[in-house]
C-alpha positions in Angstrom: -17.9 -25.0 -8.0 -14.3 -26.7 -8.3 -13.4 -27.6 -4.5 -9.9 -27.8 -5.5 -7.7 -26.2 -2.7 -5.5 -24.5 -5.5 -8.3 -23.1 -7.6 -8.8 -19.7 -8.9 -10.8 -17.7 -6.4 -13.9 -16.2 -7.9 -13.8 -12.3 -7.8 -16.4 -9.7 -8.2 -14.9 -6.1 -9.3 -17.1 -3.7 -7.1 -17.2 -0.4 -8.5 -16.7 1.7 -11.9 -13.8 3.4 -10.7 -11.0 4.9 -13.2 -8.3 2.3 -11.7 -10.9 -0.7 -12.3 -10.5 0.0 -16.3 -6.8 0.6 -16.1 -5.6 -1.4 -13.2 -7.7 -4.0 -11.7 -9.5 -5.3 -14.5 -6.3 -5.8 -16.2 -4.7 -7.3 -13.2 -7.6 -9.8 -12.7 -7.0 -11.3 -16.0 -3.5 -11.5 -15.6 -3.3 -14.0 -13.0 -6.0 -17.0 -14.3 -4.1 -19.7 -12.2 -5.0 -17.5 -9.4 -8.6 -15.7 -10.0 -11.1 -16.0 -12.1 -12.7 -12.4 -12.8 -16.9 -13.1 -12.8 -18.9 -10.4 -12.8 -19.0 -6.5 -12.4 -20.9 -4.1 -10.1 -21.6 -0.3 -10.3 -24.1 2.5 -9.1 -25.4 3.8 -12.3 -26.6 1.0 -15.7 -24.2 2.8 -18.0 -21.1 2.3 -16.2 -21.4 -1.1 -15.2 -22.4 -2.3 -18.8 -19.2 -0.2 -19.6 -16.8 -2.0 -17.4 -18.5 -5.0 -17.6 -18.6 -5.6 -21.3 -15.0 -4.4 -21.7 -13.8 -7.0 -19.6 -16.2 -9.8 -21.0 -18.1 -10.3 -17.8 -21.8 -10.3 -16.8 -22.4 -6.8 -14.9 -24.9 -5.7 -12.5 -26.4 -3.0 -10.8 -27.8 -5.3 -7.3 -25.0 -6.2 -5.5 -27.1 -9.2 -4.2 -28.0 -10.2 -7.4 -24.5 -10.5 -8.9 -23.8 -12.3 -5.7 -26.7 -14.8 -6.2 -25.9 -15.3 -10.2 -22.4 -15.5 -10.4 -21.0 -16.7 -6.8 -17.5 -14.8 -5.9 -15.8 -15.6 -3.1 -13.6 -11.8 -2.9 -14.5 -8.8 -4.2 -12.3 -5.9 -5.6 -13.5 -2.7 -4.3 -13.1 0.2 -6.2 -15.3 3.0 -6.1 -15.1 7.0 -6.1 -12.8 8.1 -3.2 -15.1 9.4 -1.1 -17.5 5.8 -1.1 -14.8 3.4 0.3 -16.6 3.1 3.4 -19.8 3.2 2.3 -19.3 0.4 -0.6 -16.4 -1.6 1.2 -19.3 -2.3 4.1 -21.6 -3.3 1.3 -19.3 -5.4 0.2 -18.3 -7.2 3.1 -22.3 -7.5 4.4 -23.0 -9.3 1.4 -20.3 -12.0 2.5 -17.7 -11.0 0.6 -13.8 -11.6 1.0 -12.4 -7.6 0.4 -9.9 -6.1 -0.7 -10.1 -2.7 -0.1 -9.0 0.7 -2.1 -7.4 3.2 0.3 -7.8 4.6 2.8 -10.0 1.5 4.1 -12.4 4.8 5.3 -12.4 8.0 6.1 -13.5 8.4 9.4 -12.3 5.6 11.7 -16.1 5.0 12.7 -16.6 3.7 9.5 -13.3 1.6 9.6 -14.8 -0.1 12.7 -17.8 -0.8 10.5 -16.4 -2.7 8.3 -13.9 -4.7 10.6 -16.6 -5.6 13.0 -18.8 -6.6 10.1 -16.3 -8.6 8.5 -15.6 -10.3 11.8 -19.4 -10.9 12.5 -19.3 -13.0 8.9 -15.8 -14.6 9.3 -14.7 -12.8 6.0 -11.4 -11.0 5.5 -10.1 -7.9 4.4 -6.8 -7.0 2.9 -6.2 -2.8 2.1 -4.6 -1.9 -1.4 -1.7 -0.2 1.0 0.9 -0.9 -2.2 3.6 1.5 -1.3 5.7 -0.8 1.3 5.1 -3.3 -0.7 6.6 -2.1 -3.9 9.9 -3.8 -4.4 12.6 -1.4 -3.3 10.4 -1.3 0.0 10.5 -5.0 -0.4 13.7 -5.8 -0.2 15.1 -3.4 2.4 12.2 -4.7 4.8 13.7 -8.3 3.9 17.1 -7.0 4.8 15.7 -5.8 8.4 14.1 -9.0 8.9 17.3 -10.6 8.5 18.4 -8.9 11.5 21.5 -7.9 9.8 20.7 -3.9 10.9 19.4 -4.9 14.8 17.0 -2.9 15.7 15.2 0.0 14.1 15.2 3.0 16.2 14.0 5.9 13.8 12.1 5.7 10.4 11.2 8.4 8.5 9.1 9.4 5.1 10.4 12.4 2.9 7.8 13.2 0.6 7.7 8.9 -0.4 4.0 9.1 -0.3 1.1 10.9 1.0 -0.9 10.6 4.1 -1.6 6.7 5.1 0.5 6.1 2.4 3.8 7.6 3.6 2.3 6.2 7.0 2.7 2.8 6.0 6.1 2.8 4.7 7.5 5.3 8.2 6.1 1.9 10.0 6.9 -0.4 8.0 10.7 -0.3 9.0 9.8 0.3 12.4 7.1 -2.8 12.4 3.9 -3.2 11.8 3.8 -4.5 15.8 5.1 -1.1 17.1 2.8 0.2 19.3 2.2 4.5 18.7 1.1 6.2 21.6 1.4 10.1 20.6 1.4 12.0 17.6 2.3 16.1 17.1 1.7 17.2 13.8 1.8 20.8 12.0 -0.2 21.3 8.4 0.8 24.9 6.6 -0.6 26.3 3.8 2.0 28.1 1.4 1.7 30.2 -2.2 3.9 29.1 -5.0 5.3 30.5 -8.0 2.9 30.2 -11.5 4.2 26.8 -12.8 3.2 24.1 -15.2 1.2 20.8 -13.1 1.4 17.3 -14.2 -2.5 17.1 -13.2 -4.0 19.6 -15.5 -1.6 20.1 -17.8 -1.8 24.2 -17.6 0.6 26.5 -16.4 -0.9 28.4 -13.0 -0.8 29.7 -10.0 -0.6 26.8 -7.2 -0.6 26.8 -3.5 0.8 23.9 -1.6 -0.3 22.5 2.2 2.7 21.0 3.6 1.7 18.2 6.5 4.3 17.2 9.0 4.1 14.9 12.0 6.6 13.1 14.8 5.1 9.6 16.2 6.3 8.5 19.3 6.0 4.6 20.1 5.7 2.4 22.9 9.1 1.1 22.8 11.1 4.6 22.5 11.2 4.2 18.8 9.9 8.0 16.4 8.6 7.9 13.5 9.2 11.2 11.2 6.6 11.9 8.4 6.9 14.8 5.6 4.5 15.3 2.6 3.2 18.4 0.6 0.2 18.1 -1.7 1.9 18.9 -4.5 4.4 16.1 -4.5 2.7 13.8 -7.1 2.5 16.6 -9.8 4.7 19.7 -9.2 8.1 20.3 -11.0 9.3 22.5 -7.3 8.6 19.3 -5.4 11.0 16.9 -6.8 12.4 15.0 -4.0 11.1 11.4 -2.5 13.0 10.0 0.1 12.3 7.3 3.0 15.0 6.3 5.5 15.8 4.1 9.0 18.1 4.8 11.4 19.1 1.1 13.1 21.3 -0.1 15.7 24.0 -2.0 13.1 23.4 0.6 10.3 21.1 2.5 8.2 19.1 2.7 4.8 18.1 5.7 2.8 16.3 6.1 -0.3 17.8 9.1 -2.3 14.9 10.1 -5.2 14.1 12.7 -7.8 11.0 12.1 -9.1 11.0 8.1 -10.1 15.0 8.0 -10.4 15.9 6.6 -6.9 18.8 5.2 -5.1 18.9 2.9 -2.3 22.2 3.8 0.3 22.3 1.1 2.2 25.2 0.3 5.0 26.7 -1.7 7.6 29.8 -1.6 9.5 33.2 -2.3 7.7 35.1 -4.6 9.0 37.6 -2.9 11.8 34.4 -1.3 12.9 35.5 2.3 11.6 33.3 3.1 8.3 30.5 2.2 6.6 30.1 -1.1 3.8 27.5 -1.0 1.4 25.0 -3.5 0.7 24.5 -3.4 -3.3 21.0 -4.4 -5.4 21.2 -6.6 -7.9 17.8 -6.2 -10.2 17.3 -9.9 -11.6 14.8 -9.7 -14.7 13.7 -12.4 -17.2 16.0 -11.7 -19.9 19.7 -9.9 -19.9 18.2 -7.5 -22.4 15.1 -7.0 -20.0 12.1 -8.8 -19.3 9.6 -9.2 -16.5 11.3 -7.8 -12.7 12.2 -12.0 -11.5 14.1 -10.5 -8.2 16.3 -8.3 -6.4 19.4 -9.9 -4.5 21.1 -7.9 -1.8 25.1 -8.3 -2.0 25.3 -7.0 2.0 29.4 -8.2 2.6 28.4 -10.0 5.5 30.1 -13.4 5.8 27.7 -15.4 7.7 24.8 -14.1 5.5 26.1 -12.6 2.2 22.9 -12.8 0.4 19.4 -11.5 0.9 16.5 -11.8 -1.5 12.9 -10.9 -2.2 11.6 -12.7 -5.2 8.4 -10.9 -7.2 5.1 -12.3 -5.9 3.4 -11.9 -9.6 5.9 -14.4 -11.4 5.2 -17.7 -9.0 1.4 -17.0 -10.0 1.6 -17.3 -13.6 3.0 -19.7 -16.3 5.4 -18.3 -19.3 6.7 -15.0 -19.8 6.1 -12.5 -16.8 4.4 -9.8 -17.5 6.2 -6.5 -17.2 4.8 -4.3 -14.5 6.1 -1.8 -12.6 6.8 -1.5 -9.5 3.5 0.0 -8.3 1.7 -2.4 -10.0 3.7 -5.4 -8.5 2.6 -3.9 -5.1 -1.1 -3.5 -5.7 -0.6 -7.7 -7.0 1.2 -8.7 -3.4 -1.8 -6.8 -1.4 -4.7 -9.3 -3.7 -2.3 -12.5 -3.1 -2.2 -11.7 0.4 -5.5 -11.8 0.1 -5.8 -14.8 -2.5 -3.9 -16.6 0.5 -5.6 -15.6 3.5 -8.7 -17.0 1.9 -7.3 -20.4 0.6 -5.3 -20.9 3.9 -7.6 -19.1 6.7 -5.1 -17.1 7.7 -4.7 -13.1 8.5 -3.7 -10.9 5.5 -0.3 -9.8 5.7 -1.4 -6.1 6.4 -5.0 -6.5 6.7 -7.5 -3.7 8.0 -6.1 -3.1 11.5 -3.0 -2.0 10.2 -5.0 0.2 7.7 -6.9 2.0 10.3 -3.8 2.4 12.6 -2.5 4.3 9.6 -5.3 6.6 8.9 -5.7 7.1 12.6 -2.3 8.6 12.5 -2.9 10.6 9.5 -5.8 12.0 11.7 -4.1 12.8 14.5 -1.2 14.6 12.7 -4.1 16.8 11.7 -5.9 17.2 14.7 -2.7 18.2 16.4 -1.7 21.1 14.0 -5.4 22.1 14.7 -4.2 22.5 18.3 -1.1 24.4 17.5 0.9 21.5 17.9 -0.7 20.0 20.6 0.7 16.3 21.1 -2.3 13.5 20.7 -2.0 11.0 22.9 -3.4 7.7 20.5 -5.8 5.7 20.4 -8.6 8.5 18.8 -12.3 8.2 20.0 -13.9 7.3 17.1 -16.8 9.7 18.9 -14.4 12.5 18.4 -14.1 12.3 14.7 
């Protein structure tokens, strides 16, 4: 095996999953100065030879054989959404480097699982959390590092993503080191008019569950979550919206279905209205192109420009290719990983943070199961 420090990493796609064909596999390929794609695993002979022959790699049914023959270092796991646990332990028993669909498992006794296993073998774990890190997340979370808005008091999620998912991106503007300690939540079920759905195609009658929780954290700050399960699919549930209220400012992401607007704002000078930071998309080309950056104009003298440059373009040679913005955040969560490997260091999100957010998915549902009862946090696993 090359020893080389800047090698492609040898990865192992671990499941048959519909997002293996159209998104991983893919991805894998993509990025040959990074990985090199080796082998295939899945439950059943059909699939595997499926997935396996469609990308042009050996596949296999023995997870310790496809270890033995074909050597990965990482492996991709991506499996029906019920199995994360179940596989993503597999995976990590067998000495593999994870990363790891979402949620990283379904009950937080499996989550331990896997992170005690992983730190029993000295392997890490990154979670496929993509929704902070898409690049409109990216670049407001730059901004907050810069410390041009001081500090974050409130952060909310308005539809921008369900369960852990509108989780991650509530904390992220918060901080990933912002300790919750209580959680009330309140889940309704509600009966819509017939309409058409995105997901089947068919005009119907729908229903909707609406899920809504308040976080408290250790430092005073609250964290606000909204999300109805119809928010992906439904022409009545248009809007997406995430938002921080800060000390020096605030940011708000205005949305109707994938036409969004960032409002973000500072102080004027003379301290008596608001002056708006503008985002400048940067592609390849003036006519288009691969996404290169996005520069924030924010008006302040001592710090005029902010920028968060796409993760996929330092990783290849010649013309980007031209993903979207979901896609560029399910790349940054397998170069996090890429790099925690090569450098022994943590992942940049990694499987603490992962749990923490299903743990407060749970408790916003264990709550509304109380009537609104507040959850102090953490959950007893034992209690699941």
């Amino acid at each position: 095996m090359n020893s080389s420090p800047n090698r492609p990493l040898r990865v192992a796609l671990i499941g048959t999953a519909k997002r293996s064909h159209y998104l991983y596999g893919p991805l894998l390929k993509m990025l040959p100065q990074t990985v090199m794609l080796v082998s295939v695993w899945g439950r059943s002979a059909d699939s595997a030879r499926q997935l396996g022959e469609s990308l042009g790699v050996p596949w296999y049914t023995d997870l310790g054989q496809l270890v033995r023959e074909t050597a990965p270092e990482i492996g991709v796991v991506s499996v029906a959404y019920g199995a994360n646990g179940e596989v993503g332990l597999m995976a990590v028993e067998h000495g593999l480097h994870v990363l790891l669909e979402t949620p990283i498992a379904h009950r937080l006794s499996e989550a331990d699982a896997i992170i005690a296993a992983a730190v029993e073998r000295g392997v890490k774990i990154e979670v496929a959390e993509q929704f902070h890190r898409r690049p409109q997340e990216q670049i407001k979370l730059k901004l907050i590092e810069s410390g041009l808005f001081g500090r974050v008091y409130s952060a909310f999620n308005d539809f921008a993503g369900h369960g852990y998912h509108g989780v991650s991106v509530m904390r992220s503007y918060l901080g990933f080191d912002a300790k919750p300690i209580q959680v009330v939540g309140a889940v309704q079920k509600y009966d819509l008019t017939p309409h058409w759905s995105r997901m089947t195609e068919t005009v119907g009658s729908w229903s909707e569950t609406q899920e809504h929780g308040m976080v408290t954290f250790e430092g005073g700050q609250i964290g606000v979550f909204h999300w109805t399960d119809l928010g992906y699919y439904s022409s009545l549930r248009w809007w997406r919206s995430s938002r921080f209220l800060a000390e020096k400012g605030m940011g708000i992401t205005l949305g109707t279905g994938q036409d969004n607007h960032e409002q973000l704002t500072l102080l004027a000078p003379g301290d008596e209205g608001q002056r708006l930071i503008t985002l400048d998309r940067r592609w390849e080309r003036a006519d288009g192109g691969a996404l290169v950056a996005i520069v924030a104009h924010t008006g302040d003298p001592e710090l005029p420009i902010v920028r968060w440059d796409n993760p996929v373009l330092a990783e290849i040679q010649g013309p980007g290719p031209q993903l979207h913005d979901d896609r560029i955040g399910v790349a940054g969560c397998l170069l996090s990983l890429v790099n925690a490997v090569r450098h022994n260091t943590s992942p940049t999100y990694g499987p603490y943070q992962a749990r923490l957010d299903q743990e407060i998915t749970l408790a916003i549902r264990q709550s509304a199961q109380l009537g609104g009862q507040p959850i102090r946090l953490p959950l007893d696993p034992a209690d699941e």
